[in-house]
N, C-alpha and C positions, 0 to 999 in steps of 0.2 A: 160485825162480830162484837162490838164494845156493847152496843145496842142490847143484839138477840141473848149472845151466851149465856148473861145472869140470870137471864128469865130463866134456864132451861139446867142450868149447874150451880151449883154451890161453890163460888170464885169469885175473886177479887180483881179486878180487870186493871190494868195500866197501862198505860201505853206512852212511849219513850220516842221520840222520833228521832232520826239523822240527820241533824242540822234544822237549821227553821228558813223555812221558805214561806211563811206569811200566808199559808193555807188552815181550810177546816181541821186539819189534822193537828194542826197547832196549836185549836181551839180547844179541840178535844184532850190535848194530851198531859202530863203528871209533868213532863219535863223533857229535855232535848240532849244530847251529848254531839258535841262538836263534833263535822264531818264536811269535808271539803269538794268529797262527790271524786274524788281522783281514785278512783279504785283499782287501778293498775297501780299506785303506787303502793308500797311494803310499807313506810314508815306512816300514812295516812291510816290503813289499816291497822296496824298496831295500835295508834295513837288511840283511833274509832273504840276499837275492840279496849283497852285498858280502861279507857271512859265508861262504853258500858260495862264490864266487867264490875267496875266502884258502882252503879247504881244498882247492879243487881242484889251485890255485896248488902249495900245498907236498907234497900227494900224488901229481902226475902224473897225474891223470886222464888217457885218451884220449877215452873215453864214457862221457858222462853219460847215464844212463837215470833219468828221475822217473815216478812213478805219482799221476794225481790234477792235474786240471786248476789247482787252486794250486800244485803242488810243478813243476807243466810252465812255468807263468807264471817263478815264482822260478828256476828252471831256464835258463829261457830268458834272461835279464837276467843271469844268473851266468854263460853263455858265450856273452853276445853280443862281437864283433869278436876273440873267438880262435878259436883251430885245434880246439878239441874239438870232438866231434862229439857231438849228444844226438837222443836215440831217448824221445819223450813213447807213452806208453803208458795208452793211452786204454780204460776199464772200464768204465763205463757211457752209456746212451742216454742223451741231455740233454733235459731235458720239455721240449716247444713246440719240436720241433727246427724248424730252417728258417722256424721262424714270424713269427719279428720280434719278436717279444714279448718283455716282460722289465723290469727298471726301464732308468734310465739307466748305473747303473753295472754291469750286466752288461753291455748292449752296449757299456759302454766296455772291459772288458775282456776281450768275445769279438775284438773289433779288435784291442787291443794283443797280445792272444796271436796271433793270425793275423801281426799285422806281425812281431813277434819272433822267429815258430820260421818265418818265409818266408825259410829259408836257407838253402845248398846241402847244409852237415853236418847237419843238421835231417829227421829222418824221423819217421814215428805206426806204431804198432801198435794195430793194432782185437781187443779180444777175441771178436768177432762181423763176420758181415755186416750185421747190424744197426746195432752201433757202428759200424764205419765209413763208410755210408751218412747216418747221420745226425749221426754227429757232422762231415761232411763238410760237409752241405749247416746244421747249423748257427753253424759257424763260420767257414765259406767258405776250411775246407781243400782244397787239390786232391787226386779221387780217387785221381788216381794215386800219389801219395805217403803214403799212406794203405795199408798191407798188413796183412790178417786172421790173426791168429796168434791160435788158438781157445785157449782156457782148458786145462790140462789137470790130471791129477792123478797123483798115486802108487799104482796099484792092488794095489801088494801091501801097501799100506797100509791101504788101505780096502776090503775082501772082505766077500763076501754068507755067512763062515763064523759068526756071531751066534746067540746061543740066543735068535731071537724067541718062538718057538712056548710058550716059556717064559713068556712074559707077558699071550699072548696065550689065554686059556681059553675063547673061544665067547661071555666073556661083556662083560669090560670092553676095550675098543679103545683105547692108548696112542698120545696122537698126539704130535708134535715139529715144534717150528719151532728153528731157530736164526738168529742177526745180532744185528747193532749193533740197541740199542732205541733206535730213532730213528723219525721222522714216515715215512720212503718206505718203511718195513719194512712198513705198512700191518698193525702187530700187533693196534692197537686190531677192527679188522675182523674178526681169530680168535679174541680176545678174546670179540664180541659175538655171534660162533656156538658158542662155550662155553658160551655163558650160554642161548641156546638150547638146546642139548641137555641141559646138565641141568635145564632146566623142563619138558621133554619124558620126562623120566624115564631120561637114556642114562646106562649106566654107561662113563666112560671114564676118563682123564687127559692133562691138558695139559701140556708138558713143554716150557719156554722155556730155551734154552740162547744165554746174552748178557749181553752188560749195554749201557748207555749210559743218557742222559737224561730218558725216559722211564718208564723201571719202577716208578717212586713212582704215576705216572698209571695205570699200564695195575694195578698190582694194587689201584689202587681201583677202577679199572673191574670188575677179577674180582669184588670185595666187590660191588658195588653191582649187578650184574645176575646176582650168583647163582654165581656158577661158583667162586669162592673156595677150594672144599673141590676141587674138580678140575684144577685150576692149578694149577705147581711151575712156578717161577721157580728157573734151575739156575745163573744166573750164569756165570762164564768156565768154561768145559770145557776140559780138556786134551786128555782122551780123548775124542776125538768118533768114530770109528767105531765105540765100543763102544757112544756115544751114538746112533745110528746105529741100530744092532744090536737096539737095545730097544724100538725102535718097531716100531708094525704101519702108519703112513704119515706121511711126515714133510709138512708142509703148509708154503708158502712164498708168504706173501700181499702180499706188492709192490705199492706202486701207482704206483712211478716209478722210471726209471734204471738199471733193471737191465740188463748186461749179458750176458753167461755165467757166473749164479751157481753161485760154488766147490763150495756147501751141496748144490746140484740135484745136480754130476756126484758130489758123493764121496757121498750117499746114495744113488745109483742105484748103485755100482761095490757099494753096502755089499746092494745087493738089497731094498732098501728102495722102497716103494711112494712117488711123489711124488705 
């Protein structure tokens, strides 16, 4: 968005991040306001939400756009009873949509997100029909205010022009997953079909391109059922459609929340087998 939208409207782009975590986003960004990530707590939110509230204050916001059901709550509490307008941009399906399910502090703050962004300058972007359907029915946003603006990408960024054929010799099959190593990336599950194939005798490789909190867990999972010697953990990639490019299919084992993953469209634009 920082990227494309100037090209295409007459606006001043900023972007403000929740805490610094020593990523591209921090490269790119104007500045950070303190955020502890405890989003079930009341007094972090306030703090969050007061912090942005002062940078909006001194920068002129007109629209605020947040990404991320925390960043939409703190959002929403940063421009409540003024004039700006904020557009929450909503990216994944929420497990147990509509179901009532949940602790107590979720339901307490799928309400206050619902009471807070029930405001006339307040609009959602769905990156699916999917997300908007369900993220509708489960936080009892209204359909109508709710518009599908599908995911998209750069494709002369991401081209099917890659020397696979190059890796790929009749004999061993290079596969790839990429994402945050977290529990709904459901990596442990490709993990455990690695480990199958090479007890089955398959010649291939695994090619994990990510990081997050799990990768101490999942490469002892590779140790411990075999696949160790066929597994490469690549950590943050820059280059991802070269990453892309060197596969012969790239696999994407989710077992919650996804929406219109980035990973799915740019390795299909890259000609790459999903």
């Amino acid at each position: 968005l920082l990227r494309e939208l100037p090209a295409v409207c007459e606006a001043e782009m900023r972007l403000c991040t929740l805490g610094s975590k020593g990523t591209v986003l921090d490269e790119l960004a104007d500045g950070s306001v303190p955020y502890d990530g405890r989003y079930n707590s009341p007094s972090t939110l306030w703090r969050t939400s007061r912090a942005l509230r002062g940078v909006i204050r001194e920068t002129g916001v007109d629209l605020l756009h947040t990404h991320g059901v925390c960043a939409d709550l703190i959002g929403a509490l940063a421009v409540r009873g003024s004039e700006v307008g904020h557009v929450c941009h909503l990216h994944i399906t929420p497990p147990a949509a509509g179901s009532g399910r949940g602790s107590w502090k979720s339901r307490l703050r799928r309400k206050l997100l619902r009471s807070l962004t029930n405001r006339d300058r307040t609009r959602y972007i769905a990156v699916s029909e999917a997300v908007r359907l369900q993220m509708s029915a489960y936080y009892g946003f209204e359909l109508e205010r709710i518009r599908t603006i599908r995911n998209g990408i750069n494709t002369t960024e991401f081209t099917g022009e890659g020397e696979r054929a190059a890796l790929c010799d009749g004999a061993r099959v290079v596969l790839g997953s990429a994402g945050r190593l977290e529990p709904m990336k459901g990596l442990e599950h490709l993990i455990e079909a690695a480990g199958q194939l090479a007890r089955d005798g398959k010649r291939f490789e695994l090619r994990i391109a990510g990081s997050g909190r799990l990768r101490d867990a999942l490469e002892d999972q590779a140790n411990e059922c075999g696949a160790e010697e066929h597994v490469r953990f690549a950590g943050q990639v820059s280059d991802m459609p070269s990453f892309y490019a060197s596969l012969d299919a790239f696999v994407l084992p989710s077992v919650s929340t996804e929406g219109l993953p980035l990973v799915v469209l740019e390795a299909m634009a890259c000609g790459t087998p999903v």
